[in-house]
C-alpha positions as CSV (number, residue, x, y, z in Angstrom):
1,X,85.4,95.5,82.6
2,X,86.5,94.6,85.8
3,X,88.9,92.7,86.7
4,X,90.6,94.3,83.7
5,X,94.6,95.5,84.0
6,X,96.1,97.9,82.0
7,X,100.0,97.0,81.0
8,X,102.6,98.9,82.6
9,X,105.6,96.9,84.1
10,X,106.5,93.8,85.5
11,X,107.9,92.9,88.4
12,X,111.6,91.6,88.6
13,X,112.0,87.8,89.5
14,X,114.6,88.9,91.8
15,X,115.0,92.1,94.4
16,X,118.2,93.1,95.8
17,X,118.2,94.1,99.7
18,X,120.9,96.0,101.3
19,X,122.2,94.6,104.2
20,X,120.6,95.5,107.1
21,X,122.8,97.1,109.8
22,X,121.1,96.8,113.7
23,X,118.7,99.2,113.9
24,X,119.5,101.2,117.5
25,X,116.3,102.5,117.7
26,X,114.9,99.3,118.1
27,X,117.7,98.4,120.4
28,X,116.3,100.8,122.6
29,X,113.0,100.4,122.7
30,X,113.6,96.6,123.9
31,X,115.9,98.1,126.7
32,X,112.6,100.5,128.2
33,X,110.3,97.6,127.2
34,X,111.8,94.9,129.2
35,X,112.5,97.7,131.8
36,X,109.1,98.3,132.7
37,X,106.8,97.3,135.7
38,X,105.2,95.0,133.5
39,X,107.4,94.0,130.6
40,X,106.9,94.4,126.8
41,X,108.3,93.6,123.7
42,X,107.1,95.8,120.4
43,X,104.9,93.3,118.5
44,X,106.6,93.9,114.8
45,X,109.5,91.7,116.0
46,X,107.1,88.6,115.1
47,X,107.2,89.4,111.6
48,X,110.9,88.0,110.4
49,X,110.9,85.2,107.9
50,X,110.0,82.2,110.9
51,X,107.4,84.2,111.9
52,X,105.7,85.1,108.9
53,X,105.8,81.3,108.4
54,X,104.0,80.2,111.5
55,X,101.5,82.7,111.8
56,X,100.4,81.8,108.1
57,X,99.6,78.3,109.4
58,X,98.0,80.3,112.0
59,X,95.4,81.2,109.4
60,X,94.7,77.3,108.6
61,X,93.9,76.6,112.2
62,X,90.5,75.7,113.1
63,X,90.2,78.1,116.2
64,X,91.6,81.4,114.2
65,X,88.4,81.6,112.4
66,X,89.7,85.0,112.1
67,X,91.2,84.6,108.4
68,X,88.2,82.3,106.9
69,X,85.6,84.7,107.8
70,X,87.7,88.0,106.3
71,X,88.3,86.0,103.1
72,X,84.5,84.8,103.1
73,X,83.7,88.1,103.5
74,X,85.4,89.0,100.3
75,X,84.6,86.9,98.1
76,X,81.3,87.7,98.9
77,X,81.6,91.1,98.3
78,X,84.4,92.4,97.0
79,X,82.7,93.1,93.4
80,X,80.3,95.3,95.8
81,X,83.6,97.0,97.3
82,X,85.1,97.5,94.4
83,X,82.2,99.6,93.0
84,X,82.4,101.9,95.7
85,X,86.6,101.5,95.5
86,X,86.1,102.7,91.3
87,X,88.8,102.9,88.6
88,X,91.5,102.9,87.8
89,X,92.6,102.6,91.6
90,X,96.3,102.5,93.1
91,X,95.8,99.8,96.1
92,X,98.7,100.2,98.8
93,X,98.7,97.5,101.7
94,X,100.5,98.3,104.8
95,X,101.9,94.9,105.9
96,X,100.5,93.1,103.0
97,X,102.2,89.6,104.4
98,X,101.1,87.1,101.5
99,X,98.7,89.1,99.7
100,X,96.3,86.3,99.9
101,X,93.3,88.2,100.2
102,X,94.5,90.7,98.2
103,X,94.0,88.5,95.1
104,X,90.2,88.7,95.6
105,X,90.0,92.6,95.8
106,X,92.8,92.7,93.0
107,X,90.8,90.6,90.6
108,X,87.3,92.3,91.3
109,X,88.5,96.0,91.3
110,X,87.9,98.1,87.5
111,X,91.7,98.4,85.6
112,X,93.5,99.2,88.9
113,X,96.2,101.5,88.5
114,X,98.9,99.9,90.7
115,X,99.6,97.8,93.8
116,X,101.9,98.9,96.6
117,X,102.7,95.7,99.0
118,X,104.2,97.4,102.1
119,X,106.1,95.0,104.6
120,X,109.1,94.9,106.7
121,X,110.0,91.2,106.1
122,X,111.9,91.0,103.0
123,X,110.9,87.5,102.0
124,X,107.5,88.0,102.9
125,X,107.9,91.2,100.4
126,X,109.4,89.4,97.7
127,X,107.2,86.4,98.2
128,X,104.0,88.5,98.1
129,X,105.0,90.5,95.0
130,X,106.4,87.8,93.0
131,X,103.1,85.6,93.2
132,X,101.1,88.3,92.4
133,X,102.7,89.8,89.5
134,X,102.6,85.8,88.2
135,X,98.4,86.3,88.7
136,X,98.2,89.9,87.5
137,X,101.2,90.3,85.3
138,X,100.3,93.5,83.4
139,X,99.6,94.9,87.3
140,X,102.6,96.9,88.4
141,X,103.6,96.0,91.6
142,X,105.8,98.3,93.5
143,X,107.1,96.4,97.0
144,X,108.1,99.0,99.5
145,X,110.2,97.2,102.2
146,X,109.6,99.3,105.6
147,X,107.9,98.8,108.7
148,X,104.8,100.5,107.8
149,X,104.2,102.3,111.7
150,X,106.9,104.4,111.1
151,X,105.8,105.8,107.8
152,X,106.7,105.6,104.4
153,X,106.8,106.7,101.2
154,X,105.0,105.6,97.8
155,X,107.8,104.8,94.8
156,X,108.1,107.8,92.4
157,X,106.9,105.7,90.1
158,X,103.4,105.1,91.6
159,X,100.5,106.7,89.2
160,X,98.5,109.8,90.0
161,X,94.8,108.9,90.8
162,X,92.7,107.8,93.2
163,X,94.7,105.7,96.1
164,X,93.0,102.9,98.6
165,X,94.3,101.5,101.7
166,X,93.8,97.9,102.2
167,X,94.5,97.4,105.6
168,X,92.7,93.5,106.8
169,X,93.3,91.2,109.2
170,X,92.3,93.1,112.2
171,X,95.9,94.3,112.1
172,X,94.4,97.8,113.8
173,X,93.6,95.6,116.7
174,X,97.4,95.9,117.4
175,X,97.2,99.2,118.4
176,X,95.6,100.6,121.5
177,X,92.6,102.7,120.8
178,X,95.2,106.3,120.5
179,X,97.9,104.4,118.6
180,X,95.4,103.5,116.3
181,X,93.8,106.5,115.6
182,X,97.3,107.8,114.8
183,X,98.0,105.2,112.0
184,X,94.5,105.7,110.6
185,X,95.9,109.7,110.6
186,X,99.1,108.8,108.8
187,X,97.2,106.4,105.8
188,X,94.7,109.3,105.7
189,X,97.1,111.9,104.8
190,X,99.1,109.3,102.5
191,X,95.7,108.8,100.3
192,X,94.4,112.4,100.0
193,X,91.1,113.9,100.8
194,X,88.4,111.3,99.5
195,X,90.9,108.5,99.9
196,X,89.6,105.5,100.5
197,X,90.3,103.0,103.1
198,X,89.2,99.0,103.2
199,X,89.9,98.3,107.2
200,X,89.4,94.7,109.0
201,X,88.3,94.8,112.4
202,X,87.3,91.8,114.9
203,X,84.1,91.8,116.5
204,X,83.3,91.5,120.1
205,X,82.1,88.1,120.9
206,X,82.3,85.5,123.1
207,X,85.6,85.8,125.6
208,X,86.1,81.9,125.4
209,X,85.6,81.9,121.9
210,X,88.4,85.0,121.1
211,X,90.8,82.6,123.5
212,X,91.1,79.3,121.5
213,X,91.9,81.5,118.5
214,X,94.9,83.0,120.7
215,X,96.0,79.5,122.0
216,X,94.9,76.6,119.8
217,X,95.1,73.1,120.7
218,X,98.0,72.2,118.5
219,X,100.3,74.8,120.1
220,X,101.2,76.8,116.9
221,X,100.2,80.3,118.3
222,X,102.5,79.7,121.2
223,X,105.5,79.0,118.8
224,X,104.8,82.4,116.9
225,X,105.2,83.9,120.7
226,X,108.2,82.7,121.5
227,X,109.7,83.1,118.4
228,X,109.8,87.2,118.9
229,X,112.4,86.0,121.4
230,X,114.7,84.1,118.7
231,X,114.3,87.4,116.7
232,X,115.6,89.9,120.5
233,X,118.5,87.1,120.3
234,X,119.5,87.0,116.1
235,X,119.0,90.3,116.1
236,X,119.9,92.4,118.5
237,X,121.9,91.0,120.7
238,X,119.9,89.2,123.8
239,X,120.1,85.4,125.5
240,X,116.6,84.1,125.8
241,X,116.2,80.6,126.9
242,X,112.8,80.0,124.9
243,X,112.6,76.5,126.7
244,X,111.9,78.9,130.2
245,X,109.2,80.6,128.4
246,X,105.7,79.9,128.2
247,X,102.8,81.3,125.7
248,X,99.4,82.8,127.6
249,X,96.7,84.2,125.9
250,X,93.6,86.5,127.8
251,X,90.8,88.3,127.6
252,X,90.6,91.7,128.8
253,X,87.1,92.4,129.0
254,X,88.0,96.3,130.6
255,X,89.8,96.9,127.7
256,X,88.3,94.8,125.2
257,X,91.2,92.5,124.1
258,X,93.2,89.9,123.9
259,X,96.4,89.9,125.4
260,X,99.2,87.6,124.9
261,X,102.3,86.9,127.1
262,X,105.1,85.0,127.6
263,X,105.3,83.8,131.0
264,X,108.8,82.6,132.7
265,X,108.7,79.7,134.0
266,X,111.7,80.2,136.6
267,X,113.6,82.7,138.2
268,X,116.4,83.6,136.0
269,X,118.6,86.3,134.8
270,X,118.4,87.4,130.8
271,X,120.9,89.6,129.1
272,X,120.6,92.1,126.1
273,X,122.6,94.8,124.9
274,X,125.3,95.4,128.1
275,X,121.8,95.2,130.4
276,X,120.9,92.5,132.6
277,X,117.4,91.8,133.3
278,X,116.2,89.4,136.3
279,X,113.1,87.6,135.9
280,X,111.0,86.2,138.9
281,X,109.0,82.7,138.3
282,X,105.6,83.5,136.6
283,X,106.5,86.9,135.7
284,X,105.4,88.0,132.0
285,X,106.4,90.5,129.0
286,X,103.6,91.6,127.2
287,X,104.1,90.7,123.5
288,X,100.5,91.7,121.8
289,X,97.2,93.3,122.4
290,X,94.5,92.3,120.0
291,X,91.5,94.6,120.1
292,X,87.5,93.9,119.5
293,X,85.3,96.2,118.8
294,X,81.5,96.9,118.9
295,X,79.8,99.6,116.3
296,X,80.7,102.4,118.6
297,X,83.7,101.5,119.3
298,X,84.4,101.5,114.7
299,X,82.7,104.8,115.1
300,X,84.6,106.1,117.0
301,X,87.9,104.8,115.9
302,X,87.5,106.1,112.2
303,X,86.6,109.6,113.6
304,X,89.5,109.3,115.4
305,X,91.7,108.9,112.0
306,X,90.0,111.4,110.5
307,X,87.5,109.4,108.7
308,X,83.9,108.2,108.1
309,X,82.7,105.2,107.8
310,X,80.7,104.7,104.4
311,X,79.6,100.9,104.1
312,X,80.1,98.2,106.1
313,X,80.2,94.2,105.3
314,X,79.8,91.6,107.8
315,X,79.5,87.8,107.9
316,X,75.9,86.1,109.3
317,X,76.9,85.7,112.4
318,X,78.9,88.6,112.6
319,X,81.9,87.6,113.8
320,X,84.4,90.2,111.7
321,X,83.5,92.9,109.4
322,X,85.7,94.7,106.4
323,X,84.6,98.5,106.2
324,X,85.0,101.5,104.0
325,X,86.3,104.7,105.6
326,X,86.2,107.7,103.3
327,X,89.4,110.2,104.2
């Protein structure tokens, strides 16, 4: 029967975290970022506990129809994709955030075997898990806390079977076209030959349209920006004036993307880690690349990953479509 869970093991009401020292590596990559021609900052650094926040109201903004046409999407069809998912499945999300959407795919799929939420916020995590072990409480839920690009590893503890990546949000879009087909490499291998994987990707459409979604009236994409710079300055180290900052959102129609930027709004000097950094009025760092893609463009992305693509769904108007790679 679907929707069906078999018992296993709850999840805690609380999780321990140990305390997390300042990760060098990072460190470093902020130095070469904000040393380059055109400056960059990686675009996991949104994702602390503020920033998981915002870009949740994100998702209730009218302009992000991003987020209402995914979830439309599955509830529409997600009986349809878990036929194709079977039993007795164990679902692991990379960046699983608030497992929203995971609910419908969760409740649809045959006696799933487990569910692996994979996130590097630790609230998010815990939030995430929590809620959903309240909805599915014979589900075990195994929280992995990691940031997901750099690998990890499934709990001892996870069951043998068949394993899914669910992967929405058009969070692939946050890697250029080689980056991408790296990650889609690394959850391949993680699922085994036959794996599945559930992936959301943005469609190509209108440039003005893929704009307001980026930098909505009410200005709560341009807080999520400039919050990545609160996170450089709690957490590792830097002295960036957010109020000489300014959100920008593009289209790249060469590339296929949008781009977002913080733009400073002065000449001024910013300081990180023993480095010193001058910034000219109207400069920019680079903070996120969202890509759009076209059928060829899917195509070629899952062969890329080492993966077909074996169904897709789509909204009417096509907007966004969920798709099922086979490993």
């Amino acid at each position: 029967m679907s929707g069906c869970i078999p018992r296993r093991h709850r999840y805690p009401a609380t999780v321990s975290h140990p305390p997390r020292k300042p990760d060098e590596t990072l460190i470093a990559e902020v130095l070469d970022g904000l040393s380059l021609s055109v400056r960059a900052l990686p675009c996991r650094l949104f994702y602390d506990a503020e920033g998981s926040r915002i870009f949740e109201e994100i998702c209730e903004l009218d302009e992000y129809y991003l987020t209402r046409t995914e979830t439309a999407i599955l509830e529409r069809h997600a009986r349809d994709m878990a036929r194709h998912l079977g039993p007795e499945v164990v679902l692991v999300e990379p960046g699983a955030g608030s497992g929203r959407k995971t609910e419908i795919l969760l409740a649809a799929l045959d006696h799933p075997s487990a569910y692996v939420p994979v996130d590097i916020s630790a609230s998010a995590l815990q939030g995430c898990a929590q809620r959903l072990s309240r909805t599915f409480p014979e589900l075990p839920v195994l929280p992995i806390r990691a940031d997901f690009t750099r690998g990890f590893t499934l709990p001892d503890e996870t069951p043998d079977g068949l394993r899914a990546i669910f992967f929405p949000g058009s969070t692939i879009g946050n890697f250029a076209p080689a980056q991408a087909g790296e990650l889609l490499t690394r959850l391949a291998a993680s699922t085994g030959k036959g794996g599945a994987l559930l992936l959301g990707a943005d469609r190509k459409k209108d440039p003005e349209m893929l704009v307001r979604a980026y930098d909505d009236s009410r200005g709560v994409t341009a807080r999520f920006n400039l919050n990545i710079l609160e996170v450089v300055n709690r957490d590792l180290g830097g002295d960036f004036r957010l109020d000489r900052f300014r959100h920008r959102a593009l289209y790249d129609d060469v590339h296929g993307r949008i781009e977002m930027h913080l733009v400073s709004t002065e000449r001024q000097e910013v300081r990180m880690a023993g480095r010193t950094f001058l910034f000219e009025e109207g400069e920019t760092i680079h903070t996120e690349n969202s890509y759009k893609y076209d059928r060829g463009d899917l195509e070629s992305l899952a062969r890329s990953g080492g993966y077909s693509i074996e169904r897709v769904w789509s909204d009417e108007d096509e907007l966004f479509s969920v798709l099922l790679l086979r490993a």
